[in-house]
C-alpha positions in Angstrom: -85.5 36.2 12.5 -86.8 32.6 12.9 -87.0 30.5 15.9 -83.8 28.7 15.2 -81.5 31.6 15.0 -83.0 32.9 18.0 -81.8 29.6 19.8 -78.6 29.8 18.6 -77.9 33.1 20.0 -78.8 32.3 23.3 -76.8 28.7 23.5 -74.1 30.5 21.9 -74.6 33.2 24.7 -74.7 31.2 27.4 -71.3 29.1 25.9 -69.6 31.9 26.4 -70.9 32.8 29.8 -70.5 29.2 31.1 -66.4 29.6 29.2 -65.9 32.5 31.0 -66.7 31.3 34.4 -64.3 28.5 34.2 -61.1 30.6 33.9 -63.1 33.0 36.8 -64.8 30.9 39.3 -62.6 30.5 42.5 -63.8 26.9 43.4 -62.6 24.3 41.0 -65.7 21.9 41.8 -67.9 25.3 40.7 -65.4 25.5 37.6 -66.0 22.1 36.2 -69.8 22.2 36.6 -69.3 25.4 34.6 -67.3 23.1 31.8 -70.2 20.3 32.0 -72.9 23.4 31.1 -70.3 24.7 28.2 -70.0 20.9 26.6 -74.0 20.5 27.0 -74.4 24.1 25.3 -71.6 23.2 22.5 -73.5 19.8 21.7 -77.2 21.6 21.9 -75.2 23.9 18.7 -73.9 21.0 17.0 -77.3 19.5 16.8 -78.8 22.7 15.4 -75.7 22.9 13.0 -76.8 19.1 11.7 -73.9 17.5 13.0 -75.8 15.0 15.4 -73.3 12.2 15.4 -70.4 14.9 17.0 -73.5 16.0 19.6 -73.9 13.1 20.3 -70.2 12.3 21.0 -69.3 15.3 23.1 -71.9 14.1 25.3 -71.1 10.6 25.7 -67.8 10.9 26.1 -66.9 14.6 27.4 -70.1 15.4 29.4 -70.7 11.7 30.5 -67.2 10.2 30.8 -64.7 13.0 31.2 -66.2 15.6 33.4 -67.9 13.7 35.7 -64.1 12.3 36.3 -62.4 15.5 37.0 -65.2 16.3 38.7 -64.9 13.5 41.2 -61.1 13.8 41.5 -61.2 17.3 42.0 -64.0 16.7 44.7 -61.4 14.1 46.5 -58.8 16.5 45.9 -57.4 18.9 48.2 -56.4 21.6 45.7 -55.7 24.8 47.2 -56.8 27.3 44.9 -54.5 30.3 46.6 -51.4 28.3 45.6 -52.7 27.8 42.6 -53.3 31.5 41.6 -49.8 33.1 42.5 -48.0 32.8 39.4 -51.0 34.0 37.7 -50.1 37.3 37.3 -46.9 36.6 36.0 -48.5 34.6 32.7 -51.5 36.9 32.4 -49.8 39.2 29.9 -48.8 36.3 27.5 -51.7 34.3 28.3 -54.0 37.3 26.8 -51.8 37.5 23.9 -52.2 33.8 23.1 -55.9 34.0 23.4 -56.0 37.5 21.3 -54.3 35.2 18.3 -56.5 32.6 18.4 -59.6 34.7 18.4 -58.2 36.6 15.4 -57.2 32.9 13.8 -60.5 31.6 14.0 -61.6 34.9 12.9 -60.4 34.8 9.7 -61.3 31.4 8.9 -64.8 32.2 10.0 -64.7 34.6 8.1 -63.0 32.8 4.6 -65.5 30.2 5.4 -68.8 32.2 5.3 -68.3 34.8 2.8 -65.9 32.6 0.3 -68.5 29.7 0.4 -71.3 30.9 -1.9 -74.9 29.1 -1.7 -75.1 26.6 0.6 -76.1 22.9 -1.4 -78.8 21.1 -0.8 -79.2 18.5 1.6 -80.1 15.3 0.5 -83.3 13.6 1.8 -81.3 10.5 3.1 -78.3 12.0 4.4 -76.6 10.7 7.2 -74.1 12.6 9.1 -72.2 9.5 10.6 -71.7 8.1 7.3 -70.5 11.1 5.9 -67.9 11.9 8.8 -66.6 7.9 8.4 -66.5 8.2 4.8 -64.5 11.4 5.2 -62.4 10.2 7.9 -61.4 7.0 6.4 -60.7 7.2 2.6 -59.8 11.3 2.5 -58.3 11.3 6.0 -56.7 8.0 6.7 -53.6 8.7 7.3 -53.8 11.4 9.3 -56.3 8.8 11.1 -53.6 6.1 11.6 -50.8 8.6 12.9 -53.4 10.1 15.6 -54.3 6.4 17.0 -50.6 5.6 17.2 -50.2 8.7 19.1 -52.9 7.8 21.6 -51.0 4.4 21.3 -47.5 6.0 22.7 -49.2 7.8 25.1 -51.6 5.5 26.9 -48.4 2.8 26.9 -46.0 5.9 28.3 -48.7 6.6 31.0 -48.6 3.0 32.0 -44.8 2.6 31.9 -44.4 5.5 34.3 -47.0 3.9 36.5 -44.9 0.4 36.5 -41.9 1.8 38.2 -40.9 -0.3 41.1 -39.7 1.7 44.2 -36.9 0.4 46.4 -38.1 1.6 49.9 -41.3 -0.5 49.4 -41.3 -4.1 49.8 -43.5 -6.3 47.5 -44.5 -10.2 48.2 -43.3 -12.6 45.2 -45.7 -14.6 44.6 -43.3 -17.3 43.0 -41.1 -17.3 45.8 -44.0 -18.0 48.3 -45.4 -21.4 46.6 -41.5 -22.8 46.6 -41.4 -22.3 49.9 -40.9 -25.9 51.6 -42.9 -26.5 54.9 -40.2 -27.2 57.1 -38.2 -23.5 56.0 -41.6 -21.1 57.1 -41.4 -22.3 60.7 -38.3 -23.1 62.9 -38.1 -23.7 66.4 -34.8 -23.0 68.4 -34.1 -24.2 72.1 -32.6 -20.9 73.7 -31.3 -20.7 77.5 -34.3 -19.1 79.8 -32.5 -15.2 80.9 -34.3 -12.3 82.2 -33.2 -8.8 81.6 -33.5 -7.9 85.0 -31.5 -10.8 86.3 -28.9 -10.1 83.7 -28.8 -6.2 85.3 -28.5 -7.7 88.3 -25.0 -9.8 87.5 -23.7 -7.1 85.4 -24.5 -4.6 88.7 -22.7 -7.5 90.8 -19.5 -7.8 88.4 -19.1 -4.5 88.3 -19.2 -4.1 92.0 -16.8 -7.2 92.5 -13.6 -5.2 90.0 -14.0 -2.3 92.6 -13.4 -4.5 95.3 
């Protein structure tokens, strides 16, 4: 057993560990850190796989971007994690059958994969992995390519549509309707009789007393 296998047993170990306390932990902020180790442990197997371009990726953009969002929203948060767990027993049983068919789906094609391969091919002196996954992705895979950007497309535009809505108990300033505004319509001054409340109590008290009378 060489020194790389060895390695990959215990990132692989600790992936699953780190997994496994995201669905367990009780505090949401302990939950994510636990997703931020799984995503550094999952790009530390990439790079011993030979895929350093997707390493690299999953921790630029899901360990460095991602996560440390959630983990500052959930930090800002008030999320009550009691609320959250009361329907959990409800979708336990079909939530453990879903993940019993995709451990048995990526099962078998593990399993297709390694013992329907044959010899691995040799690796060529000059070979880069970001090359080949562009090549791939954009003569093999193009138009699967183009109908996942539009897709992002419809749903980055949906998310800001839904965000546009105006509500009608707010009021908003128009802009346009402030610089038309003449000078002599912001400020008016009216010439109004000088009247107290308390001398108009009084009159009303004397009026009234005067229909007894």
């Amino acid at each position: 057993m060489t020194f790389t296998t060895v390695l990959f047993y215990i990132l692989a170990a600790v992936l699953v560990i780190a997994a496994f306390r995201v669905i367990t932990a009780r505090s949401p902020v302990t939950a994510v850190l636990h997703l931020i180790l799984a995503f550094a442990n999952a790009a530390m197997l990439w790079m011993l796989l030979g895929a350093e371009f997707l390493a690299l990726l999953l921790v630029l953009v899901y360990v460095g971007a991602v996560m440390v969002l959630f983990l500052f929203v959930v930090m800002m948060l008030d999320i009550r994690m009691d609320a959250l767990r009361q329907g959990m027993k409800t979708y336990l049983p079909l939530g453990l059958v879903i993940g019993l068919v995709m451990v048995l789906e990526m099962a078998f094609v593990l399993g297709s994969t390694w013992y329907g391969s044959g010899p691995q091919a040799p690796v060529a002196g000059d070979y880069n992995n970001a090359r080949a996954l562009g090549e791939a992705m954009y003569t093999h895979y193009i138009y699967a390519i183009e109908v996942g950007a539009a897709l992002l497309l419809v749903g980055m535009v949906a998310a800001i549509a839904l965000t546009l809505r105006r509500r009608r108990d707010v009021k908003y300033n128009d802009p346009v309707a402030a610089v038309r505004v003449r000078a002599k319509d912001r400020f008016r001054m009216v010439s109004m009789p000088a009247q107290s409340e308390r001398a108009q109590a009084q009159n009303g008290t004397a009026a009234a007393q005067g229909e007894k009378q």
